[in-house]
C-alpha positions as CSV (number, residue, x, y, z in Angstrom):
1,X,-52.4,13.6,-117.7
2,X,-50.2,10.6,-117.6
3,X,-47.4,13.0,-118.0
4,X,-48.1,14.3,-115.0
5,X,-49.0,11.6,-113.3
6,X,-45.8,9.5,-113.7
7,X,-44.1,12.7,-112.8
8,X,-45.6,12.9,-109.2
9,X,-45.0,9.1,-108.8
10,X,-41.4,9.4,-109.3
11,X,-40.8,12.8,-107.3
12,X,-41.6,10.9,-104.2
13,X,-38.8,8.6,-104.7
14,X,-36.1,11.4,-104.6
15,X,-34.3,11.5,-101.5
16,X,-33.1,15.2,-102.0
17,X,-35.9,17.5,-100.9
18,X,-38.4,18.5,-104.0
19,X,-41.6,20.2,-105.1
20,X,-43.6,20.9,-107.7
21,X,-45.7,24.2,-108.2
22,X,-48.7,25.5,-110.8
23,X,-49.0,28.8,-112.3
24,X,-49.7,30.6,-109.6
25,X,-47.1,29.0,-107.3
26,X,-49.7,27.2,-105.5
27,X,-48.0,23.6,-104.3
28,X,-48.8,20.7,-106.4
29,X,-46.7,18.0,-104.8
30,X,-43.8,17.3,-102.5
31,X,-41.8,15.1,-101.3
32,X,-40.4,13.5,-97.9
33,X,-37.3,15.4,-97.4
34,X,-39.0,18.7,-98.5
35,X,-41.5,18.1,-96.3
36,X,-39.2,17.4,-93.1
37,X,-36.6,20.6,-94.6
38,X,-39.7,22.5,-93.3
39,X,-41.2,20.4,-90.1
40,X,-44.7,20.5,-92.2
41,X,-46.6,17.1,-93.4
42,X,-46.9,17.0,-97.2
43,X,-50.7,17.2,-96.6
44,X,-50.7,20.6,-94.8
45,X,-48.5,21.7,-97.6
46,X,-50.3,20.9,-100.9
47,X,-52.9,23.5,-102.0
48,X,-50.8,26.5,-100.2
49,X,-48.9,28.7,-101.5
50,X,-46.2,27.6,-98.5
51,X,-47.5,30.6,-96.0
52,X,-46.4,30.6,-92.5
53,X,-43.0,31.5,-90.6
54,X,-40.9,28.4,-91.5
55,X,-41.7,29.2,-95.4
56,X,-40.3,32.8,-95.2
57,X,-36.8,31.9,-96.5
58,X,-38.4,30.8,-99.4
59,X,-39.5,34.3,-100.1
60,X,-35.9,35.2,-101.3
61,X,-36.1,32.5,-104.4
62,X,-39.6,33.4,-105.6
63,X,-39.3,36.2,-107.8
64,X,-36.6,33.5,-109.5
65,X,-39.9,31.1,-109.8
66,X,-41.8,33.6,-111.3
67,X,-39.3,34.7,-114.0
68,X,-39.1,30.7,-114.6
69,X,-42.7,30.0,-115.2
70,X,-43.1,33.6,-117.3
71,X,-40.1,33.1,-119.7
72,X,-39.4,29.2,-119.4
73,X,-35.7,29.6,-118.7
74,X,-33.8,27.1,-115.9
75,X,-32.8,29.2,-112.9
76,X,-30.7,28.7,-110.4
77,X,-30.7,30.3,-106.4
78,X,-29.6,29.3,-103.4
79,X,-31.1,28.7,-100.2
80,X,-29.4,28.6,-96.8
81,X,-31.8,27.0,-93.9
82,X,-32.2,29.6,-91.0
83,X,-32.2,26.7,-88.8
84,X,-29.3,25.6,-89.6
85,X,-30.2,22.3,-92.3
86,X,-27.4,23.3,-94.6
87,X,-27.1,25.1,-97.9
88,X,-29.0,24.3,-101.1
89,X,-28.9,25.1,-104.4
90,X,-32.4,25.2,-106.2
91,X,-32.5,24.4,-109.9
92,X,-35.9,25.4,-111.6
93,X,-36.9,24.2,-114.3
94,X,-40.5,24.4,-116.6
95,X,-42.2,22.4,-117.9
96,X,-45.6,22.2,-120.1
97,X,-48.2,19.6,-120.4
98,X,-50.3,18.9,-123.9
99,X,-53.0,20.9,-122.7
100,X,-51.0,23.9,-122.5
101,X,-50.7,23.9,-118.9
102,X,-47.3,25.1,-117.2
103,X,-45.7,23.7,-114.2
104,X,-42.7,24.8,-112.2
105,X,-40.2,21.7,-110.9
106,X,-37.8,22.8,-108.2
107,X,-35.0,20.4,-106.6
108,X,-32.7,21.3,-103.5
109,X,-29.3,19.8,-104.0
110,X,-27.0,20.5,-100.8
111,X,-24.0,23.1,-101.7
112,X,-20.7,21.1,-102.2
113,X,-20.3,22.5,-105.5
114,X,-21.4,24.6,-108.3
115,X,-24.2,22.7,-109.7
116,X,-24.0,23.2,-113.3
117,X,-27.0,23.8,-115.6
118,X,-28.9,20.8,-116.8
119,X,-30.3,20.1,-119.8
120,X,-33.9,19.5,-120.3
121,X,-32.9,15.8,-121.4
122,X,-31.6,15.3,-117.9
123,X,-34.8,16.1,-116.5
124,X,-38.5,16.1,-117.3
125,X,-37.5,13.7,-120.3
126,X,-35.5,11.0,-117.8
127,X,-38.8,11.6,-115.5
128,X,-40.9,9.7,-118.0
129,X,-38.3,7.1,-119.0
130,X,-39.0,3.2,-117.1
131,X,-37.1,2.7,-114.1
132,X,-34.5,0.7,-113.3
133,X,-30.7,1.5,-112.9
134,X,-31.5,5.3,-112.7
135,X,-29.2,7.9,-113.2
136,X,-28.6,11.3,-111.6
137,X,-30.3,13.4,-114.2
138,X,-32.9,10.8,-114.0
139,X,-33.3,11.0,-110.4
140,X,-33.4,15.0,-111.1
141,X,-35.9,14.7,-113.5
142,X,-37.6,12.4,-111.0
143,X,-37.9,15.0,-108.3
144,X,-39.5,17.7,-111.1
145,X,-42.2,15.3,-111.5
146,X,-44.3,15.7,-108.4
147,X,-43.9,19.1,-108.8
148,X,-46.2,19.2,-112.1
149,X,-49.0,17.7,-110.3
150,X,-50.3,20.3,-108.4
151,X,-49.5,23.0,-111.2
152,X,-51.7,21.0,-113.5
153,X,-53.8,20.8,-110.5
154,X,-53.8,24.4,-110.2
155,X,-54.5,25.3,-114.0
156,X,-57.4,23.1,-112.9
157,X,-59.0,24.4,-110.5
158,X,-58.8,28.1,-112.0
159,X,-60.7,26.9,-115.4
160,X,-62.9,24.8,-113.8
161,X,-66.8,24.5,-114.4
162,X,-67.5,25.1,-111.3
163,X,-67.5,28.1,-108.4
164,X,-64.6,26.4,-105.7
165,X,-64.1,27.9,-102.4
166,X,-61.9,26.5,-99.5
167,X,-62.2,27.6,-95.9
168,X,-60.4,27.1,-93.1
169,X,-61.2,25.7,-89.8
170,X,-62.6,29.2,-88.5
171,X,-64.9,29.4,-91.5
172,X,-62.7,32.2,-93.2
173,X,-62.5,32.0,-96.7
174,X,-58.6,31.3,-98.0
175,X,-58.9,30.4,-101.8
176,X,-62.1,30.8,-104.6
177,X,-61.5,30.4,-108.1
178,X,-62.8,33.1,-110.6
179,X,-66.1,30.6,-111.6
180,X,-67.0,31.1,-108.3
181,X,-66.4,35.1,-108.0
182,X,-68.6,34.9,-111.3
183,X,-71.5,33.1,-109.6
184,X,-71.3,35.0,-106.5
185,X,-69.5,38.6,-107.2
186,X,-73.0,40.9,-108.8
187,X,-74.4,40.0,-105.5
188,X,-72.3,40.0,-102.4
189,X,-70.0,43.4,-104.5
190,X,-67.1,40.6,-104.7
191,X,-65.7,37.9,-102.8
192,X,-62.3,38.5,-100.8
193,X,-59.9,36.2,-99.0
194,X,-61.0,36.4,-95.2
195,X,-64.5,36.6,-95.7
196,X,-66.6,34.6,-93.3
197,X,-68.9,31.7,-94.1
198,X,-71.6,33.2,-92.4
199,X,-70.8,36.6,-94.2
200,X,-71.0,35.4,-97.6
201,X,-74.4,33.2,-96.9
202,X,-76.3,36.5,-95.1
203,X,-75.6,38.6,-98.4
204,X,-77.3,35.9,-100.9
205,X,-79.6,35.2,-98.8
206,X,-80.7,39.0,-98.1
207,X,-80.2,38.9,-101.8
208,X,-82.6,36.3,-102.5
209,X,-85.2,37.7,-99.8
210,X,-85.3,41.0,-101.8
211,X,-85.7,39.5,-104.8
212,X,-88.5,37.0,-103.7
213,X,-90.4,38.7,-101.2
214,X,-93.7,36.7,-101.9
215,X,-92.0,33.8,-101.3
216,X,-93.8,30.6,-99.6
217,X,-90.6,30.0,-97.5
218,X,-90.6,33.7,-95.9
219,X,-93.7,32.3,-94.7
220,X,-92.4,29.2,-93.3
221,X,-89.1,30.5,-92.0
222,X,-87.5,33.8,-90.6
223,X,-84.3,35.0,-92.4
224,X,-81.9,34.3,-89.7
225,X,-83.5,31.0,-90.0
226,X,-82.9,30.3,-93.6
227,X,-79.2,31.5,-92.7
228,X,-78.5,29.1,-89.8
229,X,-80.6,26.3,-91.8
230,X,-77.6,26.9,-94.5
231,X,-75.0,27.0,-92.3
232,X,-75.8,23.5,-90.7
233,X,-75.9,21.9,-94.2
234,X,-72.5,23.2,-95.4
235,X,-70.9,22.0,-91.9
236,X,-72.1,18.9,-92.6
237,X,-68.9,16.6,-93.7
238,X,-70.4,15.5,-96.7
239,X,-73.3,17.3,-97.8
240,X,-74.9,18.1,-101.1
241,X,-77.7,21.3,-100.7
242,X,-79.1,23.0,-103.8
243,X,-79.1,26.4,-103.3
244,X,-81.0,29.3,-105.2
245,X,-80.3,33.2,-105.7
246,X,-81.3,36.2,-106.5
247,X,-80.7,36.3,-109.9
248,X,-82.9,33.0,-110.9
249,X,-79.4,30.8,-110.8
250,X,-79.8,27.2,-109.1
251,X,-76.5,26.0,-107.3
252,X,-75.9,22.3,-106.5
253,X,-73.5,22.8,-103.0
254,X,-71.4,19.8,-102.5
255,X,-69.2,20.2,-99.1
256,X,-66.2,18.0,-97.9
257,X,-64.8,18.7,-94.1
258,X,-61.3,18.0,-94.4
259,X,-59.5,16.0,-91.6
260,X,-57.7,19.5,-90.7
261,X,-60.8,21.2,-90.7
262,X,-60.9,22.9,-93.7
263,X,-63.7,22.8,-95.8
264,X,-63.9,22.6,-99.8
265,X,-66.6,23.9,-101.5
266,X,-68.0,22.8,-105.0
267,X,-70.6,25.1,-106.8
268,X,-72.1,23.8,-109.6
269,X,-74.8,26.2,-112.0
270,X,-77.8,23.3,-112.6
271,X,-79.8,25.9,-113.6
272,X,-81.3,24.0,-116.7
273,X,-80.8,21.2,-115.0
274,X,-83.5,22.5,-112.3
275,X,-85.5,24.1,-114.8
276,X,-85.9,20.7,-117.0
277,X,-86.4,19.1,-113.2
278,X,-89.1,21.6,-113.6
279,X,-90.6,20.8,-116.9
280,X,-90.2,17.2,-116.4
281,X,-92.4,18.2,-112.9
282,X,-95.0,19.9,-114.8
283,X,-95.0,17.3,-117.5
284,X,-96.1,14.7,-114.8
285,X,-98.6,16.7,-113.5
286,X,-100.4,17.5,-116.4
287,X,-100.2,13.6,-117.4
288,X,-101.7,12.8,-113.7
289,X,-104.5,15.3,-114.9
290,X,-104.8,14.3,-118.4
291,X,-105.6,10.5,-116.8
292,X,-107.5,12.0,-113.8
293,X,-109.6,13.5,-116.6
294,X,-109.9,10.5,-119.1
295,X,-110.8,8.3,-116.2
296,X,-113.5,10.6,-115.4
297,X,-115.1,10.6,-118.7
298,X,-117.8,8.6,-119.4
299,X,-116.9,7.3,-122.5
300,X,-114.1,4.3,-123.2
301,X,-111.1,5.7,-124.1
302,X,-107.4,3.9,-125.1
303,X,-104.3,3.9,-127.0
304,X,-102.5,0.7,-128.5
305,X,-98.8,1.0,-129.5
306,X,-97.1,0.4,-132.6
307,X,-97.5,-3.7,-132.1
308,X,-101.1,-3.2,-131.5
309,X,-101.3,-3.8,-127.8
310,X,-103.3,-2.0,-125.6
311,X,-100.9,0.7,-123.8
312,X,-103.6,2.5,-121.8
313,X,-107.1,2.1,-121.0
314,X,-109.3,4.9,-118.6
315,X,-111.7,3.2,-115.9
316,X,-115.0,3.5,-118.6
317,X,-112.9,0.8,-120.7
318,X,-112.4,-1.3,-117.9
319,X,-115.9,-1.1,-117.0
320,X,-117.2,-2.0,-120.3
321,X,-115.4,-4.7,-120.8
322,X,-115.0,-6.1,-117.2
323,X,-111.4,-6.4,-116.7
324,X,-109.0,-4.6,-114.2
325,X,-106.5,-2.3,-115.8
326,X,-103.8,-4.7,-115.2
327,X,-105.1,-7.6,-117.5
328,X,-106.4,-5.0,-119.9
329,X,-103.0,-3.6,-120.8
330,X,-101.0,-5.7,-123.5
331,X,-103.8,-7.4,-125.0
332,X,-103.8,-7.1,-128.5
333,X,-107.2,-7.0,-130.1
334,X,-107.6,-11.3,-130.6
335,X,-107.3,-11.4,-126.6
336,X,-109.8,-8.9,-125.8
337,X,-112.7,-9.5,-128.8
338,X,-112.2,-13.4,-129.8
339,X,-114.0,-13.9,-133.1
340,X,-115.0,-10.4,-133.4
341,X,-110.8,-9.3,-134.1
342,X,-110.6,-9.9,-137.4
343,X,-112.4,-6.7,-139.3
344,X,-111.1,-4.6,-136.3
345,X,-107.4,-5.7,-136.2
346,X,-107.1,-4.5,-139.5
347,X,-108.5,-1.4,-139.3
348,X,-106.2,-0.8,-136.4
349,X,-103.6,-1.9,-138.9
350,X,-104.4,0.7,-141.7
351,X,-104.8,3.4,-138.8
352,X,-101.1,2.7,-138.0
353,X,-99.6,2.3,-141.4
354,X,-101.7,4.9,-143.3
355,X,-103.0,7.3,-140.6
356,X,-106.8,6.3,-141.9
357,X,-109.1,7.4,-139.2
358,X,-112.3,5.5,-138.2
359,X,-115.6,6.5,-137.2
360,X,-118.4,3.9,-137.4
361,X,-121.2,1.8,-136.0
362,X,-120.2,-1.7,-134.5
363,X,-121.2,-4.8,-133.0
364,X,-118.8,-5.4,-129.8
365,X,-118.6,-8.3,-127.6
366,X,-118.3,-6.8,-123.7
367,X,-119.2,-7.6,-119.7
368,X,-121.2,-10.1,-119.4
369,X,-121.4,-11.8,-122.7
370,X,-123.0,-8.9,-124.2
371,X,-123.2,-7.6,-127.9
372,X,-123.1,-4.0,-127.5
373,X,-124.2,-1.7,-130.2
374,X,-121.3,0.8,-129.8
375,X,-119.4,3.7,-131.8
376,X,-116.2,3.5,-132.4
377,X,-113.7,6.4,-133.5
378,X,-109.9,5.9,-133.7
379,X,-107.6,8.0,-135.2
380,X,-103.6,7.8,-135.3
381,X,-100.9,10.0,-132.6
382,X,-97.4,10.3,-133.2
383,X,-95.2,10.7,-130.0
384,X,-92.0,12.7,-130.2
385,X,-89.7,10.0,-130.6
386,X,-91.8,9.0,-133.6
387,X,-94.0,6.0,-132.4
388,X,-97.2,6.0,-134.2
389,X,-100.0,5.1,-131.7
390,X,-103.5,4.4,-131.9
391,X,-105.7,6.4,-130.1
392,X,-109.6,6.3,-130.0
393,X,-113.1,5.8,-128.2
394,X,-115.5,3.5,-127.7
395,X,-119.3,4.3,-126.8
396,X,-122.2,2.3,-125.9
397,X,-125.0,3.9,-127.7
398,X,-127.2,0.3,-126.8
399,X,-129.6,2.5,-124.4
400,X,-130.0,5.2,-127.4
401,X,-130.5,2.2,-129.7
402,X,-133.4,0.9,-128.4
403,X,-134.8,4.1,-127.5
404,X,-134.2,4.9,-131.5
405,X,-135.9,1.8,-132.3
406,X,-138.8,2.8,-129.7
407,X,-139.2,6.0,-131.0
408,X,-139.0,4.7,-134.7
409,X,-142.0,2.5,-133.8
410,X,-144.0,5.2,-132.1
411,X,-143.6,7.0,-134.5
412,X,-145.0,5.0,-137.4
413,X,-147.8,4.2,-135.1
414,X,-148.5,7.9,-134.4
415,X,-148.1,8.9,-138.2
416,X,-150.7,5.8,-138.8
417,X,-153.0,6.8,-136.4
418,X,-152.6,10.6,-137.8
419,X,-153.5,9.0,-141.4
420,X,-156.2,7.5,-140.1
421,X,-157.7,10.6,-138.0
422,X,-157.2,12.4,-141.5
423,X,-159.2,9.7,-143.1
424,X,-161.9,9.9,-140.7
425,X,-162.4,13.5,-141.1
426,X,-162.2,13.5,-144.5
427,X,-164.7,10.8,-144.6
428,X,-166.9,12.8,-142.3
429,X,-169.9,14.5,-144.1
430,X,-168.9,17.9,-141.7
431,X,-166.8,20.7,-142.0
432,X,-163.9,20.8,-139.9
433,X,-161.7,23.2,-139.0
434,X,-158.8,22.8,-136.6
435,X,-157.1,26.3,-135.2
436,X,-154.0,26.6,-133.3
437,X,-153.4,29.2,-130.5
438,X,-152.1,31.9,-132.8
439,X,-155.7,31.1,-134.7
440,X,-153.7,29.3,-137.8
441,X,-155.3,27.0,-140.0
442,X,-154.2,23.4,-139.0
443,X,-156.4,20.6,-140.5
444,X,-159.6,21.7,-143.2
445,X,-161.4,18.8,-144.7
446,X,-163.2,18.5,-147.8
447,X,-166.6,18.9,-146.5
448,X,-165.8,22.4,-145.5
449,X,-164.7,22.9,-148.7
450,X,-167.6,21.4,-150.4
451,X,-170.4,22.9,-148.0
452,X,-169.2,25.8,-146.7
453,X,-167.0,27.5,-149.8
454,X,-168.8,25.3,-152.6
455,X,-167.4,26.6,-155.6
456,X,-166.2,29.8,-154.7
457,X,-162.7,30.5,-155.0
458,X,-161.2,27.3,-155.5
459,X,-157.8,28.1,-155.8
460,X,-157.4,29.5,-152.4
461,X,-159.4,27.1,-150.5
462,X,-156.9,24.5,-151.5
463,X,-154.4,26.2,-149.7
464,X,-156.1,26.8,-146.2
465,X,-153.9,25.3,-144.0
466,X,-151.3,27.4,-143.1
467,X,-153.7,30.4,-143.3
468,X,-155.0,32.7,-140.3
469,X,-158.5,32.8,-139.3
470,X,-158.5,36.3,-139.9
471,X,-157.9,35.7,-143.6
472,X,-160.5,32.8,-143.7
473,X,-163.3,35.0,-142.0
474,X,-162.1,38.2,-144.0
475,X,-163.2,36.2,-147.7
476,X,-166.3,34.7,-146.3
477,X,-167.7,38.6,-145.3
478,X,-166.6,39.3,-148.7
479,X,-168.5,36.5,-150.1
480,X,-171.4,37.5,-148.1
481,X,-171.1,34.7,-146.0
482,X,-171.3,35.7,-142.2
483,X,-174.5,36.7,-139.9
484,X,-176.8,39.8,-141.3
485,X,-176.6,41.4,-137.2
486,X,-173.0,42.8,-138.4
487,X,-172.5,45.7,-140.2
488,X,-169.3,45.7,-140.8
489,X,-166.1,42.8,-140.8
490,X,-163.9,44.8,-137.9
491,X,-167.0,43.8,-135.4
492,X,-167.8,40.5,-137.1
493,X,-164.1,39.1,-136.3
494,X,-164.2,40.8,-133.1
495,X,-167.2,38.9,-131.4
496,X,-166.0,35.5,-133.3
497,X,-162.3,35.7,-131.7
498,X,-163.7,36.1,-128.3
499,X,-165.7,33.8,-128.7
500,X,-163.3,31.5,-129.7
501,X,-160.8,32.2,-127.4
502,X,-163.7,32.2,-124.0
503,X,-163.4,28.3,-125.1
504,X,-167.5,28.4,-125.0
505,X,-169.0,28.1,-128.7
506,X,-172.6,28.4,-128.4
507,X,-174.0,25.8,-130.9
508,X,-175.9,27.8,-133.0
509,X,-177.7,28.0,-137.0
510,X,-176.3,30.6,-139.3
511,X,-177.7,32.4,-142.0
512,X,-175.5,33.9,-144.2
513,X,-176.0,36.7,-146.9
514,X,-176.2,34.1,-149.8
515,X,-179.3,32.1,-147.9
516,X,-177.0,29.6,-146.5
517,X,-178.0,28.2,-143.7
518,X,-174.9,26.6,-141.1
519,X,-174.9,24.7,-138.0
520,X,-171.8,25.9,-136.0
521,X,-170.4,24.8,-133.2
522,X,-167.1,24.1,-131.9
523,X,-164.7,22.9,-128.8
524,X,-161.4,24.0,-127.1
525,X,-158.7,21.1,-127.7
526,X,-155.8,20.4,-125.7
527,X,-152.6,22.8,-126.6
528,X,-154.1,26.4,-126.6
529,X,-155.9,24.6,-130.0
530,X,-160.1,24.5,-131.4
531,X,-162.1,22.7,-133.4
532,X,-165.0,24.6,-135.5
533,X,-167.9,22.5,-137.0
534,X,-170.0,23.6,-139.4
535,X,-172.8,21.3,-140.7
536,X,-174.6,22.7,-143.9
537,X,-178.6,22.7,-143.2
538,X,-179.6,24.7,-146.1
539,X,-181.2,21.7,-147.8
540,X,-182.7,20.7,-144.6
541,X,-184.3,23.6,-144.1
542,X,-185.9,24.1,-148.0
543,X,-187.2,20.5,-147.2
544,X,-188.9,22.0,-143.8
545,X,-190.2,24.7,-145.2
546,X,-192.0,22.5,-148.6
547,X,-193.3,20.1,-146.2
548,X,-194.5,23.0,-143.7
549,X,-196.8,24.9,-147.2
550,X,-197.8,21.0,-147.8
């Protein structure tokens, strides 16, 4: 407060001994001759609330401070020096800063005569005023000024943010603020004045052992080991520690050792600081993996900023297009495919703009001088501060295109040869048959049809294949086409089945019920599959048998 601060400046000039007090009569400034009125420095005395032997006789004019800072009205005491300095008489005034903070001025003026009341004008108002030829009440005023220093100080302190401890050379505590009872009180049962360092560390760490007892650092250290580890950071004369407890609170520790040897404490709650500390932490990790994991996959993989440019690549991109990472990054689509930018540039552009994804079959120059046949999907990502990026993959499907193109060929050359093995047989003057290994009808050719089933039942031989044997031998016993020797169909499809399936056909004539006279034989294919023949001799035969009674 500038108040304030022009205040202290000007107290120090006074030659009468001064001081200026907070709310809680805790010394804010002094000056010279108050300081030597006692035999103390001003530096032992600022921060105290004046305890010690030579401060007694102050005792007497307190309650008169008190009543000042409470109802705001000047007082007046006097003060005779046990050691024989001379008599004062103490005017008090108060006085309030913008912020609403109180402060208590004192002067000592020596007892020649009554000192009468001053105004208000003659004091904290002629504090503020320029020097130059200064006048009594101005020197007054003068004096009250250092004394609102350490009140506002004070009023400080107690509202402060932060916990604030202060500890004297034996490491016994003298002052805390109420943040710092608030941070520490649910778990030590309160702080006290007196309390050792080491007192006060022991209970949050015991604390914090309870609460954590799974804890990697019980592991690495013993408890009286985590104490004394503390205890050497806060002796320290500057040192900043972070310090955790029980109840999931992070404390940043900064420590000052004072020249006296003293020590001030600062206790600062970065809880969500330390718990973004730990997001951010995670954040990175799962980015190293996320990479770690691109870079392992074996398809190209990127992202190009809003302008276009390349912003990350994994190693598959690097290695299909032959560049290090370094010269791939920043390359807008011109520097990396030449000639071949155009049609791709602007569908990067339309990606961006209009969030259109991609997904299609292109020629792109890579490594080597090569055209690779590759497939290329892109689709648009926008980050959380609203950047639209493009993001996509590219993969080299050259190996699968040829091998498409190979098995395209063979396979026209296989259906070709498979028209022309069905033209063969057709063309063949034998019935064929060709059973799977379930004994399905695969392949029939006409001359079955026309030798073996003639006319019979036309509309079902046309729909053989696809039909089991079963059903093929079960119409032919009906038909009266199968060998005399069997009486009934059950036996007849018994003895032909095992046959079949023995994989030796005897090659043998057979005379059905309708005079019919067949030549059947048959092989085992590869597959589990067969082949049946059956050539019709019934016209061969009549022809023996004329030329025989000839």
């Amino acid at each position: 407060d500038p108040l304030l601060d022009k205040i202290c400046d000007r107290i120090l000039e006074l030659e009468e001994p001064a001081f200026i007090k907070n709310s809680e009569l805790v010394f804010v400034a002094a000056n010279e001759a108050f300081a030597s009125l006692f035999d103390v420095q001003i530096s032992e005395l600022v921060g105290t609330r004046g305890e010690g032997g030579q401060f007694e006789s102050l005792l007497d004019i307190e309650d008169k401070e008190r009543a000042c800072l409470v109802f705001g009205e000047d007082q007046l005491a006097t003060f005779a020096d046990p050691f024989g300095k001379g008599r004062f008489i103490v005017e008090m005034e108060r006085f309030t800063l913008a912020d609403g903070q109180t402060f208590l001025y004192c002067l000592f003026r020596r007892h020649q005569k009554p000192a009468p009341k001053r105004e208000k004008s003659e004091s904290i108002a002629d504090a503020t005023a320029p020097s130059g030829k200064d006048t009594a009440g101005m020197d007054t005023a003068g004096a009250g000024a250092g004394a609102l220093a350490n009140e506002l100080a004070q009023v400080v302190i107690e509202n402060h943010v932060a916990g604030i401890s202060v500890y004297d050379a034996d490491e016994r505590l003298i002052y805390f603020n109420p943040k710092l009872q608030e941070l520490y009180g649910n778990m030590i049962g309160g702080l006290r004045l007196g309390m050792s360092m080491r007192e006060i560390l022991t209970r949050l760490i015991d604390e914090w052992i309870a609460a954590n007892p799974d804890s990697s650092k019980l592991k690495e250290m013993t408890r009286d080991q985590m104490i004394e580890g503390r205890l050497e950071k806060i002796r320290q004369a500057n040192g900043i520690d972070v310090l955790p407890l029980a109840n999931g609170t992070w404390l940043q520790c900064i420590n000052r050792r004072l020249p006296n040897g003293m020590l001030v404490g600062l206790r600062v709650d970065v809880t969500d600081l330390k718990r973004k500390e730990e997001l951010l932490n995670r954040h990175v990790d799962e980015a190293r993996l996320y990479r770690e994991l691109l870079n392992r996959l074996p398809v190209a993989a990127f992202a190009r900023g809003p302008d276009q440019r390349l912003a990350f690549v994994n190693q598959a991109y690097t290695e299909l297009f032959g560049r290090s990472f370094e010269s791939l990054i920043g390359t807008n689509e011109e520097d990396l495919l030449g000639d071949y930018a155009k049609a791709v540039k602007e569908a990067n552009h339309n990606t961006l703009a209009h969030g259109l994804e991609y997904d299609s079959e292109e020629q792109t120059p890579v490594a080597n001088g090569r055209m690779a046949t590759t497939m290329v999907k892109t689709g648009r990502l926008i980050s959380e501060n609203g950047k639209p990026y493009i993001v996509g993959t590219i993969f080299d499907i050259s190996a699968i295109h040829q091998r498409e193109q190979l098995l395209k060929r063979a396979t026209e050359q296989a259906e070709s040869l498979r028209q022309d093995f069905e033209n063969i047989i057709s063309g063949v003057d034998v019935g064929l048959i060709v059973l799977d290994q379930d004994l399905t009808i695969t392949v029939v050719n006409e001359a079955y049809r026309r030798h073996v089933w003639g006319e019979a039942d036309e509309a079902w031989t046309a729909n053989l294949v696809g039909c089991s044997f079963r059903d093929l031998l079960w119409r032919n016993y009906k038909a009266g086409r199968q060998p005399e020797a069997f009486a009934d169909f059950e036996s007849y499809y018994e003895d032909r089945v095992a046959e079949i399936r023995s994989g030796a056909i005897r090659t043998r004539e057979v005379t059905f019920g309708d005079g019919k006279i067949t030549l059947y034989s048959g092989i085992q294919l590869s597959g589990g599959k067969f082949l049946l023949c059956y050539v019709d001799l019934t016209e061969l035969r009549r022809r023996d048998r004329e030329v025989a009674l000839a």
